[in-house]
C-alpha positions in Angstrom: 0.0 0.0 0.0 3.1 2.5 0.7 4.4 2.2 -2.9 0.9 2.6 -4.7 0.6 6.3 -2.3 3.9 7.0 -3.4 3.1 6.3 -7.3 -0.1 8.4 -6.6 1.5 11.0 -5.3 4.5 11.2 -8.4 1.4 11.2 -10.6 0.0 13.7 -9.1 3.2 15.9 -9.2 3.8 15.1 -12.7 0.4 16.5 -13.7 0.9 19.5 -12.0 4.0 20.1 -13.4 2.6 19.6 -17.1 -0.5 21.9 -16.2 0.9 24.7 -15.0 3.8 24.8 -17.4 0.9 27.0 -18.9 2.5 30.4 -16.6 5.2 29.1 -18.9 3.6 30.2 -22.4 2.2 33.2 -20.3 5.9 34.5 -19.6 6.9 34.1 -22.5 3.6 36.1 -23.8 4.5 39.2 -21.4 8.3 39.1 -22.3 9.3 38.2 -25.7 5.1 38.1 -26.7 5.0 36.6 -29.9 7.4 33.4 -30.4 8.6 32.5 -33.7 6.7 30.0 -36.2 9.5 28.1 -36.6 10.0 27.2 -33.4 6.2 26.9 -32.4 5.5 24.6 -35.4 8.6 22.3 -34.5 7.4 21.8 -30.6 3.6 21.4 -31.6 5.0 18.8 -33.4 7.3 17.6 -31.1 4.7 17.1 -28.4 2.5 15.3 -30.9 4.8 12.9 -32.4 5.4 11.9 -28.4 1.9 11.6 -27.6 1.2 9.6 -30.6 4.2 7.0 -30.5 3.4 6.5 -27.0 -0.3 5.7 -27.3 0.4 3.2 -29.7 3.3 1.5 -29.1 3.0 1.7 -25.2 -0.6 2.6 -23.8 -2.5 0.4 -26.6 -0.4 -2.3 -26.4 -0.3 -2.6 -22.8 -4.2 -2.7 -23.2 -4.4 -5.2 -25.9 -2.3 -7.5 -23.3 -4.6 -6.7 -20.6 -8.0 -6.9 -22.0 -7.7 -8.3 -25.6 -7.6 -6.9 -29.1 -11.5 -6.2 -29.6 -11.8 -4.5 -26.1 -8.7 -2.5 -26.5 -10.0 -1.2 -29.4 -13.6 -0.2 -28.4 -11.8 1.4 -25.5 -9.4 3.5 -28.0 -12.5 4.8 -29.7 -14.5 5.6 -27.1 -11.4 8.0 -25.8 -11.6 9.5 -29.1 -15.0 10.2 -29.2 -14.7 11.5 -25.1 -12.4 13.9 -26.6 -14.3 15.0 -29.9 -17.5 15.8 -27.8 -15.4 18.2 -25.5 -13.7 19.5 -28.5 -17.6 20.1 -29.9 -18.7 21.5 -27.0 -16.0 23.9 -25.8 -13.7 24.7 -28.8 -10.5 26.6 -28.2 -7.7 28.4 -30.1 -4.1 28.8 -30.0 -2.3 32.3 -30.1 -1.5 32.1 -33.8 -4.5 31.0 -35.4 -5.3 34.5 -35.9 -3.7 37.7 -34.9 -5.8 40.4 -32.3 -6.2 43.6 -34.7 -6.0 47.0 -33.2 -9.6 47.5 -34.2 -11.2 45.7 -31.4 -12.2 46.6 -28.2 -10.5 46.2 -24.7 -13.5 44.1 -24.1 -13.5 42.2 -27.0 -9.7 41.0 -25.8 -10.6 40.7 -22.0 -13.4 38.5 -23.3 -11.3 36.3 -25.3 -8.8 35.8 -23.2 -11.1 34.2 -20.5 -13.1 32.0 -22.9 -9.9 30.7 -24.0 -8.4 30.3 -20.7 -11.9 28.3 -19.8 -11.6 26.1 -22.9 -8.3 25.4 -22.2 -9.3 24.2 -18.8 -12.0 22.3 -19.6 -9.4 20.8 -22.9 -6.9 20.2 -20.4 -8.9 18.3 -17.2 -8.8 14.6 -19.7 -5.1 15.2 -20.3 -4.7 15.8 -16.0 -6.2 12.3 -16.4 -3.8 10.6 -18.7 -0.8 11.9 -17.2 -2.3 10.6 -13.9 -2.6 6.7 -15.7 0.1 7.0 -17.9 2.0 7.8 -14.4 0.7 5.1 -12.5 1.0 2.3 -15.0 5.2 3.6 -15.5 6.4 6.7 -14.1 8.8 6.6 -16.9 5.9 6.5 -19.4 4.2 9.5 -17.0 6.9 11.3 -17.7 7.2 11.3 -21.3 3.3 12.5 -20.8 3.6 14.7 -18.9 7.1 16.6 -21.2 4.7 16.1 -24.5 1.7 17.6 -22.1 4.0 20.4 -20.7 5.1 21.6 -24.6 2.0 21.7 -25.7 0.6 23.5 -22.6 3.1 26.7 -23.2 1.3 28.1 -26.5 -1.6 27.9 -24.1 -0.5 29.6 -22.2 0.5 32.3 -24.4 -2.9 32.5 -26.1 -4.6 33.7 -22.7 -2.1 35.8 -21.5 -1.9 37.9 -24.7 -5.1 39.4 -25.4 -5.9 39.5 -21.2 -2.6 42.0 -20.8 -3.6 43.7 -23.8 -6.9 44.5 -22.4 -5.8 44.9 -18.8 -2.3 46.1 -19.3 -1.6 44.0 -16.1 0.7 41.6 -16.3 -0.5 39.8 -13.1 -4.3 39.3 -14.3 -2.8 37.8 -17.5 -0.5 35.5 -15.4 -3.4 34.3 -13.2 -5.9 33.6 -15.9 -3.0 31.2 -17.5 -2.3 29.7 -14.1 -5.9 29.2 -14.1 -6.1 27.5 -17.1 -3.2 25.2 -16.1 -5.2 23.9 -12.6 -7.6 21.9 -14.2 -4.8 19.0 -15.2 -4.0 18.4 -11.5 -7.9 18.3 -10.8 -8.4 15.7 -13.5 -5.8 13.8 -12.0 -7.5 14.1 -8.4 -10.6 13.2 -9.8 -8.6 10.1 -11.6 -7.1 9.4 -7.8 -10.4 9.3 -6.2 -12.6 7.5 -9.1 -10.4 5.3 -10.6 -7.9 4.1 -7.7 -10.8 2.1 -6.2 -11.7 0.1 -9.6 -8.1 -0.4 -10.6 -8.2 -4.1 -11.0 -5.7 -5.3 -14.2 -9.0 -5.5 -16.6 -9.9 -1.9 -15.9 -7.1 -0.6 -16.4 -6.8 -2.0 -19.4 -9.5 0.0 -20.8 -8.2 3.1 -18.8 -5.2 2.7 -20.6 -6.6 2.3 -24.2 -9.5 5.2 -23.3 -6.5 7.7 -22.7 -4.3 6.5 -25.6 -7.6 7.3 -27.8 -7.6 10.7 -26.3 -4.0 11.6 -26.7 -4.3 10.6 -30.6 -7.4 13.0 -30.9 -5.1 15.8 -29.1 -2.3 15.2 -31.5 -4.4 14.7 -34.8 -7.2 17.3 -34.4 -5.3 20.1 -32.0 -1.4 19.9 -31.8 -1.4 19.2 -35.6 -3.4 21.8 -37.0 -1.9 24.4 -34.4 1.2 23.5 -35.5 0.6 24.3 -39.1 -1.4 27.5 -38.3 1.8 29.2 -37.5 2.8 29.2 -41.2 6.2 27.1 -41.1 5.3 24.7 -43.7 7.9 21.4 -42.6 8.7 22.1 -38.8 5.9 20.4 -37.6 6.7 17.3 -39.5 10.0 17.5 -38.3 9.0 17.9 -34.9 6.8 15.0 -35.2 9.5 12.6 -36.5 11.8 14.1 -33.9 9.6 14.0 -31.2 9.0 10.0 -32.1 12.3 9.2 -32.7 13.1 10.4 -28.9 10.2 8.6 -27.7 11.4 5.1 -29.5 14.8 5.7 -28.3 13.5 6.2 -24.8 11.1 3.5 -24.6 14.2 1.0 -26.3 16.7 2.1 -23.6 13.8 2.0 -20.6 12.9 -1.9 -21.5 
């Protein structure tokens, strides 16, 4: 019983540290304000080509051992589809997507900053979750989560700091409404800790496992991707993707 409260309590650190790496992207947004394409593109990337050869080669397969092909899959899926309903419900945009003309209104900004930074946080509470499993099933995978969760956090970040301290001019309200953002990956990972912990028998966590690799994929195909490419550097994403998997293979190869 000691060593499962000490993995709970590394996965809960780990998803804090990969939700509020969000005041990350908001520094960044009150100091240097608009990062370069180039370097965007290639850690969108990055993160996604992490979060993608992990789900597959680690997550899924651990599932398919567990609980069999079939169920694996339906569990997969069903993440996916978890994920596409928020992503319905509550969209959300990256700084980048489009640019805040001069033309609009203080209010106008102050307004998007806060929808974003609740999107975001609404986004972010199934990743608190993954990083959470991915953590308790391997704190080595839970930490190659929680890095690809932590990149991908810091545009973010960045896209509710900007337009809040350009409405406000203050640098702290822009700071807090990232932090905000950020504190709903250590709450999915509480709520993880108190509804899962009690069902975590080898079957169920099986589909855990394949749920959250089917969510990750969905992050990485329909946000991280597309985010990437929005920033107009036409092959840094790819290259961060291959990167980012090459890493990931290399880690996984020296961990076994």
């Amino acid at each position: 019983m000691t060593d499962m409260k000490g993995d709970v309590w590394t996965a809960l650190l780990l998803t804090t540290v990969a939700g509020l790496s969000t005041t990350i992207g908001s520094l960044i947004g009150l100091v240097v304000r608009k990062p370069g394409a180039r370097f965007m593109g290639f850690t969108l990337g990055f993160s996604a080509g992490v979060m993608i050869l992990v789900s597959f080669v680690e997550l899924l397969q651990n599932s398919i051992e567990a609980i069999g092909f079939l169920r694996a899959h339906v569990a997969f899926f069903v993440g996916m589809v978890v994920y596409f309903l928020i992503d319905m419900l509550v969209p959300h945009e990256y700084a980048g997507k489009h640019e805040t003309g001069g033309k609009e209104s203080t209010s106008k900004m102050m307004r998007a900053g806060v929808l974003i930074a609740l999107g975001i946080g609404i986004h972010n509470f199934p990743e608190g979750m993954a990083t959470f499993v991915g953590a308790l099933e391997d704190v080595n995978l839970g930490i190659a989560i929680a890095v690809a969760i932590a990149i991908h956090n810091i545009p973010e970040g960045l896209a509710v700091s900007v337009p809040v301290y350009a409405a406000t001019g203050s640098r702290g309200k822009a700071f807090l409404w990232s932090f905000v953002s950020g504190l709903s990956e250590p709450a999915g990972a509480v709520l993880a800790a108190v509804v899962l912990m009690p069902l975590l028998s080898g079957s169920f966590f099986g589909w855990v496992l394949a749920a959250v690799a089917g969510i990750m994929v969905a992050i990485s195909m329909d946000e991280l991707m597309p985010s990437a490419k929005a920033f107009g550097s036409e092959h840094m994403p790819i290259v961060g993707v291959i990167v980012g998997m090459l890493i990931m293979a290399v880690s996984l190869m020296l961990l076994t």
